[in-house]
N, CA, C and O of each residue as an XYZ file, in Angstrom:
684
protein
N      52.125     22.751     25.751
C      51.905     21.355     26.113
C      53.140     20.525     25.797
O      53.837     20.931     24.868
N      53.449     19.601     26.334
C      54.576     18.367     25.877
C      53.942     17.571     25.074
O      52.877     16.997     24.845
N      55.797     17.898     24.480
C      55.464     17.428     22.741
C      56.082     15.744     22.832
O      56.026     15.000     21.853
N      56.690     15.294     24.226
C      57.315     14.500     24.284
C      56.622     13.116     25.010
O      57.197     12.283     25.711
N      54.995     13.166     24.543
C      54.090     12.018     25.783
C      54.466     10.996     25.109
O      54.941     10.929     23.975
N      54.177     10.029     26.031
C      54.444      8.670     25.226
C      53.913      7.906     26.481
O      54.234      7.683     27.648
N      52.374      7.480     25.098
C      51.533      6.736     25.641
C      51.669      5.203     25.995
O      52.180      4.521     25.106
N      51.284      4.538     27.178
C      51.758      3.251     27.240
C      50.173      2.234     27.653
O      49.256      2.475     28.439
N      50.381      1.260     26.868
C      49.353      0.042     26.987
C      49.513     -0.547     28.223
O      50.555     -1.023     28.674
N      47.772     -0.457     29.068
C      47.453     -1.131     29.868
C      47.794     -2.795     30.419
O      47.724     -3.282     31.548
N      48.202     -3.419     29.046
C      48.879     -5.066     29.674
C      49.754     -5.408     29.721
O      50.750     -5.241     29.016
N      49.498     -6.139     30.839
C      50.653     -6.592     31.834
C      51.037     -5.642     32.987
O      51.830     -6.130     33.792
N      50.660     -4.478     33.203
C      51.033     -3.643     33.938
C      50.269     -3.758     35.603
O      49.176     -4.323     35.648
N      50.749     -3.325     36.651
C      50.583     -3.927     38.149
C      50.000     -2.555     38.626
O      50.574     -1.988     39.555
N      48.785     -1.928     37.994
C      48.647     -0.565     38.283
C      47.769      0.006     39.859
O      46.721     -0.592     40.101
N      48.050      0.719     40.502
C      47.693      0.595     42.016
C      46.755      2.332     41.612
O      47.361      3.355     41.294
N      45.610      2.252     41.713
C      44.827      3.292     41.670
C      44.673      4.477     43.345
O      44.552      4.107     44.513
N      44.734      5.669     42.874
C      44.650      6.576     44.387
C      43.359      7.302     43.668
O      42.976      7.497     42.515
N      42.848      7.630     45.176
C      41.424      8.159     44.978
C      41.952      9.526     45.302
O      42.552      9.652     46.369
N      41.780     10.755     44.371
C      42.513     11.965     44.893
C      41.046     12.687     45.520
O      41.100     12.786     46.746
N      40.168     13.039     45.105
C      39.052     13.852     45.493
C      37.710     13.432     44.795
O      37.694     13.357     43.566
N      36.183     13.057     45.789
C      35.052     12.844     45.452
C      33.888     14.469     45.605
O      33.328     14.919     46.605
N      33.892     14.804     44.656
C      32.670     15.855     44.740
C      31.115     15.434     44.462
O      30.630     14.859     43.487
N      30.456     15.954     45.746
C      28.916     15.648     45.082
C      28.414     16.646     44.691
O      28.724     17.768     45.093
N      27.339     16.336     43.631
C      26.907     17.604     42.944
C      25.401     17.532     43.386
O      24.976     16.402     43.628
N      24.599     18.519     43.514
C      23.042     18.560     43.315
C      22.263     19.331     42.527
O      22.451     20.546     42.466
N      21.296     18.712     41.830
C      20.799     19.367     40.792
C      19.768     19.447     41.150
O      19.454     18.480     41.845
N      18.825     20.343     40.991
C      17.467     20.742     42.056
C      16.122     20.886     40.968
O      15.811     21.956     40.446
N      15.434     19.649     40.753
C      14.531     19.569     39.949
C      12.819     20.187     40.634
O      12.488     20.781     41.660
N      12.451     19.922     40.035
C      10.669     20.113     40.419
C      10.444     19.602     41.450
O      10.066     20.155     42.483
N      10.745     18.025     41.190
C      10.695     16.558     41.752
C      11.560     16.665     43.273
O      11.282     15.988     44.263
N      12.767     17.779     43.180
C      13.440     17.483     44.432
C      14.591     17.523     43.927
O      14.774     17.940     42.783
N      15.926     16.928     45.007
C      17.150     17.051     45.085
C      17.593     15.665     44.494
O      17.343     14.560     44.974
N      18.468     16.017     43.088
C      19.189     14.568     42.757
C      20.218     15.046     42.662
O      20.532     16.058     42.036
N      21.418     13.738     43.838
C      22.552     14.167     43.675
C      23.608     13.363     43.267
O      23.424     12.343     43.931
N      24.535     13.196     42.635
C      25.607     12.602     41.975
C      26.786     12.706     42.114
O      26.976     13.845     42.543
N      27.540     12.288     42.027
C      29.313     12.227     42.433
C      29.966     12.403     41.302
O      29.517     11.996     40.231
N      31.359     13.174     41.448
C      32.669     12.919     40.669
C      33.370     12.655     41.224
O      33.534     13.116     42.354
N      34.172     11.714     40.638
C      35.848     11.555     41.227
C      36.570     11.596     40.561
O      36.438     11.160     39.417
N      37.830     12.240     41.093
C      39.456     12.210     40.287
C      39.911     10.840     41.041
O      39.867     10.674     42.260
N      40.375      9.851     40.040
C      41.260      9.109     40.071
C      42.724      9.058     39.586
O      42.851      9.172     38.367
N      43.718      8.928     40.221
C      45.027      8.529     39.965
C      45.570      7.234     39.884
O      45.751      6.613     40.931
N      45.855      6.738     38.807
C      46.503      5.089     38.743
C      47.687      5.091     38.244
O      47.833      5.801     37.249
N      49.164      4.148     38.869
C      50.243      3.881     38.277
C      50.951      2.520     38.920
O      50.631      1.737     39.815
N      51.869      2.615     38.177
C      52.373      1.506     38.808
C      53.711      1.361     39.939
O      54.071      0.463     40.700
N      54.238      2.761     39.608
C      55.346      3.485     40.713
C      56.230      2.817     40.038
O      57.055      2.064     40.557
N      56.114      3.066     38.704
C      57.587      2.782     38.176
C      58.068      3.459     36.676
O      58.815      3.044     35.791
N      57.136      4.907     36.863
C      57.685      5.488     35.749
C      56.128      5.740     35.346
O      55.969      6.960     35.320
N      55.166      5.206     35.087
C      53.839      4.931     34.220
C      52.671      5.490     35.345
O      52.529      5.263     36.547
N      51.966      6.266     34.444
C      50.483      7.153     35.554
C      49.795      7.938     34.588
O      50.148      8.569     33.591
N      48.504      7.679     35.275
C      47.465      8.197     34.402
C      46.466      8.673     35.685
O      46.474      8.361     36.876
N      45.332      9.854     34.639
C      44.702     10.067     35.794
C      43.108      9.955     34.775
O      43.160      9.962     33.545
N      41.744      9.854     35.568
C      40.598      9.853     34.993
C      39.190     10.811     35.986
O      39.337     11.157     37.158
N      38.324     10.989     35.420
C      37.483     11.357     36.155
C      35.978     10.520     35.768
O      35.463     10.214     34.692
N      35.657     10.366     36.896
C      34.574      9.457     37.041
C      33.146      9.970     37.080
O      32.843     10.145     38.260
N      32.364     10.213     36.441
C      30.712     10.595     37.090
C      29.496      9.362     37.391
O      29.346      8.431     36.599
N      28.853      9.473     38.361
C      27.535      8.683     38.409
C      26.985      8.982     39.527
O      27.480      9.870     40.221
N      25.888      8.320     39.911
C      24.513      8.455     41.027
C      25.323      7.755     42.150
O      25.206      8.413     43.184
N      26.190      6.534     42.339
C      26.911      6.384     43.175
C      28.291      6.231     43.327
O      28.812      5.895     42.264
N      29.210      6.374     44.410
C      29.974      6.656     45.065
C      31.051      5.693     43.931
O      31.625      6.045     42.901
N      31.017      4.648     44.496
C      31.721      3.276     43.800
C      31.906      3.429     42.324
O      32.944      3.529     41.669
N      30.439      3.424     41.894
C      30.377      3.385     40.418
C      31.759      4.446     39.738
O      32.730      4.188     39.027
N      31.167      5.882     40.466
C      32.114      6.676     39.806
C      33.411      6.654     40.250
O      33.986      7.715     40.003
N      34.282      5.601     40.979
C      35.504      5.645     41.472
C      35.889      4.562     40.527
O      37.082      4.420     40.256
N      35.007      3.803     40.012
C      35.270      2.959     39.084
C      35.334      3.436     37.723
O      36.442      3.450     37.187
N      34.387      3.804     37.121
C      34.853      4.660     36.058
C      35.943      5.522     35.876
O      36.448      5.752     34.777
N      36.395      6.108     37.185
C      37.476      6.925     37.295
C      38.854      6.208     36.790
O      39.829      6.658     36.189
N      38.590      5.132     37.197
C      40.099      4.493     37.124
C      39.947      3.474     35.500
O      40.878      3.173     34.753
N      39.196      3.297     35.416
C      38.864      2.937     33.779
C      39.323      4.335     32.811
O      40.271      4.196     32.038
N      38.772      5.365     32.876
C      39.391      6.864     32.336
C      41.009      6.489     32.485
O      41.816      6.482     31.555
N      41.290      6.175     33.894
C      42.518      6.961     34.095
C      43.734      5.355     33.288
O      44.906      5.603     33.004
N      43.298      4.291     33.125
C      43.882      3.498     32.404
C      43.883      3.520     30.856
O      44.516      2.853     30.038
N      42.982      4.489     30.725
C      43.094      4.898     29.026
C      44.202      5.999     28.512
O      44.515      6.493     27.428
N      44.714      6.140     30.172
C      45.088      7.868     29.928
C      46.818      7.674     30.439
O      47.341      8.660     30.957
N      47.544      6.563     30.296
C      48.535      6.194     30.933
C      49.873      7.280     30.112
O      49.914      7.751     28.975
N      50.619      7.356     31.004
C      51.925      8.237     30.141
C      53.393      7.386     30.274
O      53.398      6.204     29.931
N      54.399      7.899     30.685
C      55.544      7.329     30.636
C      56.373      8.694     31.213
O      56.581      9.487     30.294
N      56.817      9.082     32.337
C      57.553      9.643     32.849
C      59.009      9.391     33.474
O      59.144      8.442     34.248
N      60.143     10.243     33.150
C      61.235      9.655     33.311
C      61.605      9.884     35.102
O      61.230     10.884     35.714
N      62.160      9.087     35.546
C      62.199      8.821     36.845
C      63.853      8.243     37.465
O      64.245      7.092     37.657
N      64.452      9.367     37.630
C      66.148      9.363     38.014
C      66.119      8.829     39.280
O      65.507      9.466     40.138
N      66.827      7.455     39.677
C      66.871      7.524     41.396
C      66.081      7.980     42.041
O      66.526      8.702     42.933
N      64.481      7.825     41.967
C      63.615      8.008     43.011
C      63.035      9.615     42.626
O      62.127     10.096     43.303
N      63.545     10.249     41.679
C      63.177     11.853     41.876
C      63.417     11.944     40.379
O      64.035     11.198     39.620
N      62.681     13.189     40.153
C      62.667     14.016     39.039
C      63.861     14.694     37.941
O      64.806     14.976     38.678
N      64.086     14.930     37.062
C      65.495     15.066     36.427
C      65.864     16.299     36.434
O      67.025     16.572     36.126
N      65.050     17.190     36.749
C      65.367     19.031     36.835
C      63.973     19.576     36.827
O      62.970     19.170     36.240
N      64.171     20.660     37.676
C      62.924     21.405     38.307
C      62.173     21.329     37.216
O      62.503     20.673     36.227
N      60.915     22.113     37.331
C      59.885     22.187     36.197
C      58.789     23.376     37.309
O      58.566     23.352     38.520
N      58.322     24.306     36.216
C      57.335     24.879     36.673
C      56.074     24.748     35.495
O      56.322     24.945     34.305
N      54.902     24.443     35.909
C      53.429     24.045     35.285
C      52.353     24.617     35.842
O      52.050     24.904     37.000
N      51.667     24.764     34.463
C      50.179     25.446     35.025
C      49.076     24.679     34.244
O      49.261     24.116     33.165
N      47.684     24.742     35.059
C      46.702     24.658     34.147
C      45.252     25.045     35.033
O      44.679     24.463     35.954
N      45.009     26.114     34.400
C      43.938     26.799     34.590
C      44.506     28.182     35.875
O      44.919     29.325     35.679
N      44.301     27.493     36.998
C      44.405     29.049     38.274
C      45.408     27.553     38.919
O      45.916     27.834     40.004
N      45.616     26.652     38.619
C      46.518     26.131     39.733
C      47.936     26.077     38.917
O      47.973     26.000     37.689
N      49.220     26.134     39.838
C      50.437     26.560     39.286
C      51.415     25.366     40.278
O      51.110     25.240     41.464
N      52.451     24.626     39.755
C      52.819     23.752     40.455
C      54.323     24.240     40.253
O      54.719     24.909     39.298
N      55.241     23.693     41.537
C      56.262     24.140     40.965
C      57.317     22.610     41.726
O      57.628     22.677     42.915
N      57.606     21.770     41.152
C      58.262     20.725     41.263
C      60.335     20.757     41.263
O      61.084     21.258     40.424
N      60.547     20.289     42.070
C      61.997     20.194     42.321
C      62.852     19.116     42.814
O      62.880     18.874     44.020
N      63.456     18.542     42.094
C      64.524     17.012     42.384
C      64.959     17.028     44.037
O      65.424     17.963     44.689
N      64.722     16.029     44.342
C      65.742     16.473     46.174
C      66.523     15.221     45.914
O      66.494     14.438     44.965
N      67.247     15.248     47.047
C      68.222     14.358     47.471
C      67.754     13.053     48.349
O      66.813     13.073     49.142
N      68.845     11.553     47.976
C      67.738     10.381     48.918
C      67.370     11.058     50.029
O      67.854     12.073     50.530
N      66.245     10.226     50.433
C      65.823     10.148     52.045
C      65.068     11.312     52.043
O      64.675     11.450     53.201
N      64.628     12.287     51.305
C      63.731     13.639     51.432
C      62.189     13.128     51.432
O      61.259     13.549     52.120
N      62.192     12.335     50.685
C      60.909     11.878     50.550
C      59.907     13.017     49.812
O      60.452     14.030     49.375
N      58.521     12.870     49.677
C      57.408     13.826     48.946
C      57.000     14.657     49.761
O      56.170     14.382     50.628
N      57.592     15.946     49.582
C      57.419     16.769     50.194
C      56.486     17.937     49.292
O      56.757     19.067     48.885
N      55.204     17.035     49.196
C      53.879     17.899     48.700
C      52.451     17.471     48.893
O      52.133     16.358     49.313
N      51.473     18.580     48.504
C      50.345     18.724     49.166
C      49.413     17.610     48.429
O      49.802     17.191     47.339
N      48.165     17.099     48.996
C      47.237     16.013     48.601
C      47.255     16.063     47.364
O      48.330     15.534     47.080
N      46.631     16.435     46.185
C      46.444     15.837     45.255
C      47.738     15.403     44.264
O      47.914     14.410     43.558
N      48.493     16.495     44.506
C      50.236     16.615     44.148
C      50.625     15.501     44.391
O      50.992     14.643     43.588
N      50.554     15.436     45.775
C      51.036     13.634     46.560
C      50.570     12.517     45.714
O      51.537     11.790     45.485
N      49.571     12.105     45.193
C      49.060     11.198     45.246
C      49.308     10.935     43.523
O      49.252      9.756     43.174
N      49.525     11.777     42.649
C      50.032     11.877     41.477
C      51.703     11.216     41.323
O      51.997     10.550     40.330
N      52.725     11.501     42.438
C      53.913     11.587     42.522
C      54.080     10.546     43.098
O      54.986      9.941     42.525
N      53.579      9.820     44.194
C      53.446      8.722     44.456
C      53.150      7.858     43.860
O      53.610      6.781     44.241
N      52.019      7.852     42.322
C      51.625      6.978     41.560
C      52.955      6.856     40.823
O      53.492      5.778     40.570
N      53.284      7.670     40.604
C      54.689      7.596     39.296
C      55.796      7.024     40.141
O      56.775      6.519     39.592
N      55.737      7.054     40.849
C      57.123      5.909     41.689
C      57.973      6.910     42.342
O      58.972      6.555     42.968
N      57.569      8.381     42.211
C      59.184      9.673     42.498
C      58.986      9.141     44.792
O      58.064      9.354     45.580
N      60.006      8.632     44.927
C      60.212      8.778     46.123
C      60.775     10.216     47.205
O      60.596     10.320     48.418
N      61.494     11.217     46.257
C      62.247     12.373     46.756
C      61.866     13.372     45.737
O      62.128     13.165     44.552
N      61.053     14.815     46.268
C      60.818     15.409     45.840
C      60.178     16.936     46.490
O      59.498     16.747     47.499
N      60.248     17.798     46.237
C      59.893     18.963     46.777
C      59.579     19.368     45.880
O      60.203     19.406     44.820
N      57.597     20.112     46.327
C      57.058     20.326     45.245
C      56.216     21.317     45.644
O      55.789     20.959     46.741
N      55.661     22.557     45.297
C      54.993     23.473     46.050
C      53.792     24.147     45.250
O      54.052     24.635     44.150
N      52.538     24.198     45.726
C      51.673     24.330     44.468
C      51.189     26.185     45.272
O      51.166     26.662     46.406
N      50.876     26.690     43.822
C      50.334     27.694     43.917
C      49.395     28.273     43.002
O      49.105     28.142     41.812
N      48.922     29.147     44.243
C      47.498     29.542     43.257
C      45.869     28.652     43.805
O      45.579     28.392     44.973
N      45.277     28.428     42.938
C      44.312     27.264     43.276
C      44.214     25.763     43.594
O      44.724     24.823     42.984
N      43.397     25.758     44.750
C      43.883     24.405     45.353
C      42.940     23.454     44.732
O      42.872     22.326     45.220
N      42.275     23.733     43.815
C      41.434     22.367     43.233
C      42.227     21.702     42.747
O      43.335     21.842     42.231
N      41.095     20.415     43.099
C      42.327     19.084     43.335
C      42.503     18.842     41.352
O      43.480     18.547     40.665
N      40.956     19.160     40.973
C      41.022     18.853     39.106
C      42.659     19.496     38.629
O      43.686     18.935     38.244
N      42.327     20.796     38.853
C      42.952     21.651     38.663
C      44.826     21.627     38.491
O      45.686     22.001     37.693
N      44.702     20.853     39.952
C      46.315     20.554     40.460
C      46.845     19.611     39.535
O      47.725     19.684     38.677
N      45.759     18.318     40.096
C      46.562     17.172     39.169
C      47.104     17.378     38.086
O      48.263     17.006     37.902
N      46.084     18.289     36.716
C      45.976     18.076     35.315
C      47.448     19.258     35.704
O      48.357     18.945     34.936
N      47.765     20.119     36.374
C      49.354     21.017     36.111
C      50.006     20.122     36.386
O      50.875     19.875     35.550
N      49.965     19.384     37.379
C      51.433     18.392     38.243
C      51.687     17.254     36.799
O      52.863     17.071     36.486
N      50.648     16.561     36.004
C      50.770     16.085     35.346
C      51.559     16.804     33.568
O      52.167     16.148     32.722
N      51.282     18.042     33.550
C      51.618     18.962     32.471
C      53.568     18.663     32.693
O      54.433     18.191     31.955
N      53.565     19.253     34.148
C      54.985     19.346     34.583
C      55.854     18.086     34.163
O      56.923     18.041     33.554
N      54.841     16.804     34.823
C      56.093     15.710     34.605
C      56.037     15.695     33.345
O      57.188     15.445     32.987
N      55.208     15.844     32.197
C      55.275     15.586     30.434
C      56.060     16.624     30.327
O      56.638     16.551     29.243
N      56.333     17.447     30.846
C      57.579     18.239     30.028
C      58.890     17.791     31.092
O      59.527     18.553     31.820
N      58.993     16.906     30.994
C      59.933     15.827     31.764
C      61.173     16.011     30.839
O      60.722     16.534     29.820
N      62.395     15.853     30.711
C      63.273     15.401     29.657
C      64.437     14.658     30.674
O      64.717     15.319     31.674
N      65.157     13.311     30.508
C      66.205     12.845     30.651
C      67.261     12.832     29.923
O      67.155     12.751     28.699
N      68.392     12.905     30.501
C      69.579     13.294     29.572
C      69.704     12.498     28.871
O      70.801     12.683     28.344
N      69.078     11.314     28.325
C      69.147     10.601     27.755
C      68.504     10.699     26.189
O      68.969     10.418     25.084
N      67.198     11.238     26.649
C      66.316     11.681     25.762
C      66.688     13.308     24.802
O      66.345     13.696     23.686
N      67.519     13.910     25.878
C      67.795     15.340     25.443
C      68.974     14.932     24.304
O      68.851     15.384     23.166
N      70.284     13.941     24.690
C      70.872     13.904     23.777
C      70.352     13.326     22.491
O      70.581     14.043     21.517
N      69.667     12.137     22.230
C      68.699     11.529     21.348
C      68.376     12.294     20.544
O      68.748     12.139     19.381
N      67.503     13.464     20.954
C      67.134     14.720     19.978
C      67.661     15.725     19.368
O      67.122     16.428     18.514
N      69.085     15.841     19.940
C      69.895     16.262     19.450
C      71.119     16.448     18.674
O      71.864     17.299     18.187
N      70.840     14.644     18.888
C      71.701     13.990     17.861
C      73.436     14.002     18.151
O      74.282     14.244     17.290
N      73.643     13.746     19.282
C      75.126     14.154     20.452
C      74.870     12.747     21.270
O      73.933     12.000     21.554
N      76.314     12.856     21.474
C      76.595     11.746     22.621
C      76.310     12.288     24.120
O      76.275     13.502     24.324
N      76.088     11.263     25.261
C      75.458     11.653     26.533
C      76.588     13.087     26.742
O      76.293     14.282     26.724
N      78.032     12.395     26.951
C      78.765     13.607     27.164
C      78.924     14.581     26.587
O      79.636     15.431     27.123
N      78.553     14.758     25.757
C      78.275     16.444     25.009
C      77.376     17.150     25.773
O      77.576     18.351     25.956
N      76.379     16.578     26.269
C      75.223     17.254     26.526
C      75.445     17.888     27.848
O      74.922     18.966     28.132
N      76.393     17.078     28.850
C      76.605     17.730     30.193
C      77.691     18.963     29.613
O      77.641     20.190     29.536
N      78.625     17.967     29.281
C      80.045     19.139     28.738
C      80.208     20.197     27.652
O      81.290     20.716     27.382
N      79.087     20.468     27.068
C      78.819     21.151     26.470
C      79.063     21.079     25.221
O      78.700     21.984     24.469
């Protein structure tokens, strides 16, 4: 897991919520069929800051609302170079496997729904990102999210190491 999260407070922040996936569930009583919803929510502000939540209830709304209440408790801080990512990263969690890569301007998000909608919350405009393995959307997010927390900027790498920026490129 990343040892490097860094949690950020909900105020003042301009946070734009994505609805990644609604599942209904049915539970099959005596009485009949009662059925209920989950949702994965994604919220950020596309400027570095994203969180994600999951929502349950009897209706649709309710649990897209709760979702994004979860997902504002759950905010991070990801570093964000010119629109894209600071160096590849490969992440897993559970059967889904993500594998994320910096592009160049003008590439734009070049990844699949729930991936998208994670990467888009965080502000990355250029990116190539390819998921493998299992396509649940739970599944995806919580790796794509693993990946960006093991994020590091050269900024942060020298910091910890106690070196100036140029040491760290020049060895």
């Amino acid at each position: 897991m990343a040892k490097n999260i860094k949690k950020v407070k909900t105020s003042d922040l301009d946070l734009k919520d994505r609805l990644v996936a609604i599942n209904r569930v049915t539970k099959v009583t005596k009485g009949g069929r009662t059925f209920s919803f989950s949702a994965i929510v994604v919220v950020g502000n596309e400027d570095g800051i994203v969180g994600w939540g999951l929502g349950k209830a009897s209706e649709v709304t309710t649990a897209i609302a709760k979702g994004v209440d979860a997902a504002k408790k759950n905010l991070v801080k990801v570093p964000v170079i010119n629109g894209t990512i600071p160096h590849e990263q490969i992440a897993k969690y559970g059967g889904a496997r993500v594998f994320l890569k910096p592009a160049s301007s003008g590439t734009g998000v070049k990844a699949g729904g729930a991936m998208r909608a994670v990467l888009e919350s965080v502000g990355i405009h250029d990116i190539l990102a390819k998921s493998k393995g299992s396509s649940n959307p739970h599944n995806l997010v919580k790796a794509t999210f693993n990946g960006l927390l093991e994020m590091r900027d050269a900024y942060t790498v020298a910091e910890h190491r106690g070196v100036t920026l140029d040491k760290v490129f020049n060895g």
